[in-house]
Rosetta silent file (secondary structure, phi, psi, omega in degrees, C-alpha in Angstrom):
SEQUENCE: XXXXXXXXXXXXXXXXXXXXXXXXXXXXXXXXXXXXXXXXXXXXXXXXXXXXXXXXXXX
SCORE:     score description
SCORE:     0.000 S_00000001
   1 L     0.000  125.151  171.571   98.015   81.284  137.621 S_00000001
   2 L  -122.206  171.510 -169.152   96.404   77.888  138.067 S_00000001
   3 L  -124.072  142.142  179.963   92.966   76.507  138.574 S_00000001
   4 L   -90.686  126.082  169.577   92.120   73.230  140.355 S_00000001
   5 H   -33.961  -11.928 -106.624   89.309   71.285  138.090 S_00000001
   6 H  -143.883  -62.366 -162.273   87.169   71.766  141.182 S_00000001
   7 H   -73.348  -36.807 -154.534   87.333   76.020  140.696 S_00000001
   8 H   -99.525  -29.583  167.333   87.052   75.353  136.757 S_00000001
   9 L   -87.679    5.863  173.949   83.796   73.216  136.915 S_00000001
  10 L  -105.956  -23.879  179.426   82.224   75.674  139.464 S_00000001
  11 L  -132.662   34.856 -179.474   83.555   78.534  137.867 S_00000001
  12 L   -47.427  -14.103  153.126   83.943   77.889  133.576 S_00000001
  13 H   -35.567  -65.243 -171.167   83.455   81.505  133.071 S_00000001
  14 H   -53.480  -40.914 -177.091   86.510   82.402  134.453 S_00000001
  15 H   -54.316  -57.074  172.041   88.545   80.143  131.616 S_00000001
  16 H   -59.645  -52.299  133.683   86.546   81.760  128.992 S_00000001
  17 H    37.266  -99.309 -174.748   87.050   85.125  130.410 S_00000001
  18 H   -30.985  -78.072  148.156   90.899   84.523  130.576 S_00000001
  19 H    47.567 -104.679  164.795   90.643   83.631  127.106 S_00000001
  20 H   -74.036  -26.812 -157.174   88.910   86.053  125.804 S_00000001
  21 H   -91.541  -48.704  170.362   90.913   88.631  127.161 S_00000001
  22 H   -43.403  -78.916  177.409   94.307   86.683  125.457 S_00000001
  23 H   -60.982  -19.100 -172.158   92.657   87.122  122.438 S_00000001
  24 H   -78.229  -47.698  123.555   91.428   90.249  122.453 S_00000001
  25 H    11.972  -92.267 -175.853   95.297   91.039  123.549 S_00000001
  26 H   -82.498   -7.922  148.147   96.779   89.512  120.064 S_00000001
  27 H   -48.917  -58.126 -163.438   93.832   91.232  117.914 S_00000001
  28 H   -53.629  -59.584  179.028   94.631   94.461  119.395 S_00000001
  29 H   -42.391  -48.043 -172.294   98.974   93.798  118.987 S_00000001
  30 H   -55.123  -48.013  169.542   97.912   92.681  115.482 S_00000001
  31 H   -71.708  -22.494  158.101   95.662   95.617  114.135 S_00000001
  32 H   -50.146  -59.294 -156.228   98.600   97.857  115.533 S_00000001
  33 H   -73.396  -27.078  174.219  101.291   96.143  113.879 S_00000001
  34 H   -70.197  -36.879 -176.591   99.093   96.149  110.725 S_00000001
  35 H   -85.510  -37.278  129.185   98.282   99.821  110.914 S_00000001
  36 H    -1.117  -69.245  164.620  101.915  100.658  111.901 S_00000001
  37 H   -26.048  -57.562  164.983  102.690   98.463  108.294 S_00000001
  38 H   -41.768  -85.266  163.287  100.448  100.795  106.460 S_00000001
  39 H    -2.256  -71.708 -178.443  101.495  103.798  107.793 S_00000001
  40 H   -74.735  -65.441  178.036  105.353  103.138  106.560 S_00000001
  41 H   -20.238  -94.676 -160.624  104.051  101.931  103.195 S_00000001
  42 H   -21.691  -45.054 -175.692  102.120  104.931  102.762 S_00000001
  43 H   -92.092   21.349 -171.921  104.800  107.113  103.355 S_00000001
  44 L  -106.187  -49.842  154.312  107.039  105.236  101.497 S_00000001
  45 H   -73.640   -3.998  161.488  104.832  105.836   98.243 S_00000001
  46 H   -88.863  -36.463  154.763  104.212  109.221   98.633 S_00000001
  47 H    -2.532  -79.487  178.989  108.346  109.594   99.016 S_00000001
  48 H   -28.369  -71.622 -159.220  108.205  107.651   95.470 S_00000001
  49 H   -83.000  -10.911 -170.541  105.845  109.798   93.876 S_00000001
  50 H   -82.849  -46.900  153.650  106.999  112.935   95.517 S_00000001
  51 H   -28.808  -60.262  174.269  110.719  111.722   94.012 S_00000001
  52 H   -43.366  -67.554  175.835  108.592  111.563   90.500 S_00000001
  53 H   -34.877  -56.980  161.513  107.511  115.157   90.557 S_00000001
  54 H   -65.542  -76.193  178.935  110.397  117.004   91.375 S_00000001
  55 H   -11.044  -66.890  169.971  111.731  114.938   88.323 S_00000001
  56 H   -40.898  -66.300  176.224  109.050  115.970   86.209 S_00000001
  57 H   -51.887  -35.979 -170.921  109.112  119.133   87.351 S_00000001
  58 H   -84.516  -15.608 -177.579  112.996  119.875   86.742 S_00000001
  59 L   -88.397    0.000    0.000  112.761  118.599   82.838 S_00000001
């Protein structure tokens, strides 16, 4: 979508706006992909330590 300088000095909201909304966009994708990241870690060390236990447990 494009804006004529004309629309963008009459209307400079609308840029920030647009913007804002783009970042708020790649925050959101980010804190997913981070908590998603977590998530398999997490379950990756309780796997580990769950692996430990029964070990423990069978000597």
């Amino acid at each position: 979508m494009e804006i004529t300088l004309a629309e963008f000095i009459s209307r400079p909201y609308f840029f920030i706006n647009n913007q804002l909304a783009e970042l708020c966009d790649w925050f959101t994708k980010g804190v997913h992909l981070l908590a998603s990241n977590y998530v398999i870690g997490g379950l990756v060390v309780v796997f580990l330590l769950l692996i430990g236990l029964l070990q423990m447990c069978q000597e």
